[in-house]
C-alpha positions as CSV (number, residue, x, y, z in Angstrom):
1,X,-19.2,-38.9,-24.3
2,X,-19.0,-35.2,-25.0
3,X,-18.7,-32.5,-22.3
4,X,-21.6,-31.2,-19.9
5,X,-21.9,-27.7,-19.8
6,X,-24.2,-25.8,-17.1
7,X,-24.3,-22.4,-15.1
8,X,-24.3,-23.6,-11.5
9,X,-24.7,-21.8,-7.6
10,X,-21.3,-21.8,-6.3
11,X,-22.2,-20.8,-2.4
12,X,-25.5,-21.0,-0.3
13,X,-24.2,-17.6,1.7
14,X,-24.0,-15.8,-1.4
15,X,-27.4,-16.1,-3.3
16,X,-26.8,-14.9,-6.4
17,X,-23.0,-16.0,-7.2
18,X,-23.1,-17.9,-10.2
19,X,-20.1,-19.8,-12.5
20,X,-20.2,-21.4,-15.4
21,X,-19.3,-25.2,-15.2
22,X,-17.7,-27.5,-18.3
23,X,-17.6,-30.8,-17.4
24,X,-14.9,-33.1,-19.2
25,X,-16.1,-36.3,-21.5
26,X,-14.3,-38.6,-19.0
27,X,-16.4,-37.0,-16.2
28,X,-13.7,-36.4,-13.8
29,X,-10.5,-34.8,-13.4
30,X,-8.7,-31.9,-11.8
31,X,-10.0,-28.5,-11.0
32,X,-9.6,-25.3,-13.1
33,X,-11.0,-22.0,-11.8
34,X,-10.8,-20.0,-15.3
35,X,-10.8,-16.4,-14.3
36,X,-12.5,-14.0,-16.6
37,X,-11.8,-10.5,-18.3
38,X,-13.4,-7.8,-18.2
39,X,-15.8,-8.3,-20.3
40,X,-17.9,-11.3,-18.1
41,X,-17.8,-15.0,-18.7
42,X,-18.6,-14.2,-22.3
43,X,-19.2,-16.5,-25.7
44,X,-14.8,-16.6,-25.7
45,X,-14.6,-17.3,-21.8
46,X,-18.0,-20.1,-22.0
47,X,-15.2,-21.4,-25.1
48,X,-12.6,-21.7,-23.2
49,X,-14.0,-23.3,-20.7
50,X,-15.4,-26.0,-23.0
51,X,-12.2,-25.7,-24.4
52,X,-10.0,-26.8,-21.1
53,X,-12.8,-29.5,-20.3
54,X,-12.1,-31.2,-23.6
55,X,-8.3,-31.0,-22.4
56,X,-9.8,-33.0,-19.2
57,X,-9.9,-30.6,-16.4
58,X,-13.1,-29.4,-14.6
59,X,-13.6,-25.8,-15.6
60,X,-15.5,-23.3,-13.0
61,X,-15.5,-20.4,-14.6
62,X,-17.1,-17.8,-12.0
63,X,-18.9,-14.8,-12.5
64,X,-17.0,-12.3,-11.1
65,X,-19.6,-9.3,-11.4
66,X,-22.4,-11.2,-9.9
67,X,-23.1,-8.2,-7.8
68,X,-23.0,-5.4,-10.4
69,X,-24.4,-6.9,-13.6
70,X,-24.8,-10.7,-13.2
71,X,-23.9,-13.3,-16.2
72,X,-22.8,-10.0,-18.4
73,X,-21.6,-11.1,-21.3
74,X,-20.1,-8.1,-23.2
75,X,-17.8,-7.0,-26.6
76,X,-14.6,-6.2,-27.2
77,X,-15.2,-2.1,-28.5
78,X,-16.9,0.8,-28.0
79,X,-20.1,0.8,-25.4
80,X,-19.8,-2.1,-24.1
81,X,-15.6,-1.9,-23.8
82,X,-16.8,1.4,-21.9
83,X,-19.0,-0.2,-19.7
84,X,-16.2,-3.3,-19.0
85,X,-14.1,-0.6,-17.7
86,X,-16.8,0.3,-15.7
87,X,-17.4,-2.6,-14.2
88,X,-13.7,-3.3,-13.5
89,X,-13.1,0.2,-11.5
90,X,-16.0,-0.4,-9.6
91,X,-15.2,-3.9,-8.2
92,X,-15.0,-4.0,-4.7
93,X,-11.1,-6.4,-4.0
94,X,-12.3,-6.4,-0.5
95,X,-15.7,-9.0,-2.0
96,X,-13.5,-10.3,-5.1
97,X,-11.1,-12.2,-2.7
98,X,-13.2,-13.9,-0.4
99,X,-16.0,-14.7,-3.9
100,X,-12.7,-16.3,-5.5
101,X,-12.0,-18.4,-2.3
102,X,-15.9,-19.5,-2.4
103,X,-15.2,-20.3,-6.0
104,X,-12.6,-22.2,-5.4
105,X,-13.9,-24.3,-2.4
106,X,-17.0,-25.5,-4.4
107,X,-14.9,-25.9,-7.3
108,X,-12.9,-28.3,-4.5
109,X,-16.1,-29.8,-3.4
110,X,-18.0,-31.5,-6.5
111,X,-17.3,-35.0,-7.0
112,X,-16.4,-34.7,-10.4
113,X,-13.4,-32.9,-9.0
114,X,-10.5,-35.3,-8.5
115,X,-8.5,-32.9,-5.8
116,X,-6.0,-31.5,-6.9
117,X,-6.8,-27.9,-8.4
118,X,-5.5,-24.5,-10.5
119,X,-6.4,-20.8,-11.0
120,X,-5.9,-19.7,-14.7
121,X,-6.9,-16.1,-15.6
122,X,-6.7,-13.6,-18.5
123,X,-5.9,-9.9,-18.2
124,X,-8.1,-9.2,-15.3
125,X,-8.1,-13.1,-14.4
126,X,-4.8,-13.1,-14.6
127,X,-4.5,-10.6,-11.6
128,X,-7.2,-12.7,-9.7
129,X,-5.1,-15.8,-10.4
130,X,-2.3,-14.2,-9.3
131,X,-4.1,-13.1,-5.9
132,X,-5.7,-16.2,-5.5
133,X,-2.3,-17.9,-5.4
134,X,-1.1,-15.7,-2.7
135,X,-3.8,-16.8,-0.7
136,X,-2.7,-20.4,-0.9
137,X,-5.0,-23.3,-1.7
138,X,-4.4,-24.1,-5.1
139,X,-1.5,-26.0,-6.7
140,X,-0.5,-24.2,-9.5
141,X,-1.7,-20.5,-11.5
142,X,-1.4,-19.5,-14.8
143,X,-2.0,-16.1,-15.6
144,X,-2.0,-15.0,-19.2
145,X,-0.6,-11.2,-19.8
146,X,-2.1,-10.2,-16.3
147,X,-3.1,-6.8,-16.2
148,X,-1.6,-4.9,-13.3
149,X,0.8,-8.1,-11.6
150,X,3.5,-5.6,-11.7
151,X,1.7,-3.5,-9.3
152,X,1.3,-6.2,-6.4
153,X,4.8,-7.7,-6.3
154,X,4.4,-7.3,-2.5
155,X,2.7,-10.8,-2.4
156,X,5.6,-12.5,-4.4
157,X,6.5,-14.1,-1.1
158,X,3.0,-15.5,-0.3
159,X,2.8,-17.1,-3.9
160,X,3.9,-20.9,-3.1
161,X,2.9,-23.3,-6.2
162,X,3.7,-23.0,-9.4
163,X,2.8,-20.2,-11.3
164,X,3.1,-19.7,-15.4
165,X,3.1,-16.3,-16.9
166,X,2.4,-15.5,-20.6
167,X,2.9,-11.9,-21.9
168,X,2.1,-10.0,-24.9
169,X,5.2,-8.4,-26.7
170,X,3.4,-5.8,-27.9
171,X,2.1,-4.9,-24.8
172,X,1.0,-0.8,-24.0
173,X,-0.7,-2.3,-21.1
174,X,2.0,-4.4,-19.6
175,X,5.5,-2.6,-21.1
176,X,8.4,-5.6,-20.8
177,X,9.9,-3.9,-17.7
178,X,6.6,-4.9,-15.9
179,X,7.2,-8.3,-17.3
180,X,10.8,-8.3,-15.6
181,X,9.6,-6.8,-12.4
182,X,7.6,-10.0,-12.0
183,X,10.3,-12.2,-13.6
184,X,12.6,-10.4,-10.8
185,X,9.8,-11.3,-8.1
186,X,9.4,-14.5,-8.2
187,X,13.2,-15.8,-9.1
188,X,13.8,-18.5,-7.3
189,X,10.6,-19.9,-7.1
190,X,8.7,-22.4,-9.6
191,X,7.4,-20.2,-12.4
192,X,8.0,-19.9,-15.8
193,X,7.8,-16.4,-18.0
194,X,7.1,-16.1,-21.4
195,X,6.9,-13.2,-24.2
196,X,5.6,-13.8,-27.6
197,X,7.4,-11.4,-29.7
198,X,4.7,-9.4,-32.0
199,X,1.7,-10.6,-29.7
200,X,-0.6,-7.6,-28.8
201,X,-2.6,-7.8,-25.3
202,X,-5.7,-10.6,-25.6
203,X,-3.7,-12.4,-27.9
204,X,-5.9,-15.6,-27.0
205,X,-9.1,-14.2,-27.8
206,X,-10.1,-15.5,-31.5
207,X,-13.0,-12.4,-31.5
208,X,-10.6,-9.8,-30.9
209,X,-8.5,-7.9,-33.5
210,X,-5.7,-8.9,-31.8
211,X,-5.7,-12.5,-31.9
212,X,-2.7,-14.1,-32.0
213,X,-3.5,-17.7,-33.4
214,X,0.4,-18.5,-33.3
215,X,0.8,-17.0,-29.6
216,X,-2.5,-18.9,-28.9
217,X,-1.2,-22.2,-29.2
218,X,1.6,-22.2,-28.2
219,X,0.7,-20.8,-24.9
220,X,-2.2,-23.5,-25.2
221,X,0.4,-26.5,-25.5
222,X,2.8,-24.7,-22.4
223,X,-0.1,-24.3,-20.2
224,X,-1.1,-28.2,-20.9
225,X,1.9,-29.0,-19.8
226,X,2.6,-27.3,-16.8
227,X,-0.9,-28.4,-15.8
228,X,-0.3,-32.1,-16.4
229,X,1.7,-32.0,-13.2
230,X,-2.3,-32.2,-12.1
231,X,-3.3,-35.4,-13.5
């Protein structure tokens, strides 16, 4: 068997909201709510999904901008970086929380879905993971160099499973003493930090000019493992 691959409705009360769904070849397994960038469940994110469901999870991968530009699937420079950013400013946190709780509820609800579920997210994604987590109902996070983490350390104490942080060392985005104010924020709790020296931000991205293959995989291989607590 190979993996099933389909955009999907995630909620009745919200015509419109779409995700992307990778099913793994064994047909079941835990939930994964893969959190995109800015730049829409793209080509990469649709990858990584596949990606994850070949790992054996079941990847919902939701469209975070159903409301301004639904199943936008944008580049990495110039226009459509611009209008990324745009999209990004313009999102309304107020809609994005309750959408991720929807996503994550139906991700909760297929039968396909064996229970037990995680939020993983890049830049953007990774924020959403990180808010998700503080609003409780998943068992672990992973948020891969979160954009803008260091700037809601006030819901470190809400943040109760797991979490797994990867970061950039060559970061302008995320400078390293963001990456210690979130180390600092959640000490004493069950999370892991890591920097790849010489990464640049989007590290995972294999379309970007800053992919990072070496980074890439071995933040692949720690993010397997800290999910296997799952299975």
């Amino acid at each position: 068997m190979s993996i099933r691959t389909d955009w999907i409705d995630i909620d009745p009360a919200r015509p419109g909201f779409q995700g992307y769904l990778a099913l793994p070849p064994a047909g079941r397994g835990p939930g994964l709510l893969l959190l995109q960038e800015i730049f829409g469940v793209n080509a990469h994110i649709r990858a990584v999904a596949e990606q994850y469901a070949l790992d054996g999870f079941v990847v919902l991968a939701p469209d975070v901008f159903w409301r301004q530009a639904p199943r936008v699937d944008l580049g990495y420079v110039g226009a459509d970086r611009e209008r990324a950013l745009a999209l990004m400013q313009a999102l309304p946190p107020a809609e994005t929380g309750p959408d991720l709780a929807a996503a994550l509820a139906a991700l909760k609800a297929r039968p396909e879905c064996t229970g037990r579920s995680a939020a993983l997210g890049y830049c953007m994604g990774g924020r959403l993971a990180w808010a998700l987590a503080a609003q409780g109902g998943l068992d672990a996070a992973v948020a891969w160099y979160g954009g803008g983490i260091h700037h809601q350390l006030a819901l470190a104490p809400s943040v109760n499973c797991p979490m797994q942080f990867h970061y950039a060392g060559e970061d302008p985005h995320i400078p390293p003493e963001a990456v210690e104010a979130v180390r600092a924020a959640m000490a004493g709790k069950p999370a892991e930090v890591f920097v790849y020296e010489g990464a640049q931000h989007g590290f995972n991205c294999w379309a970007r000019a800053s992919h990072g293959p070496a980074a890439a995989a071995l933040a692949h291989g720690r993010t397997l493992q800290f999910l296997s607590a799952l299975f």
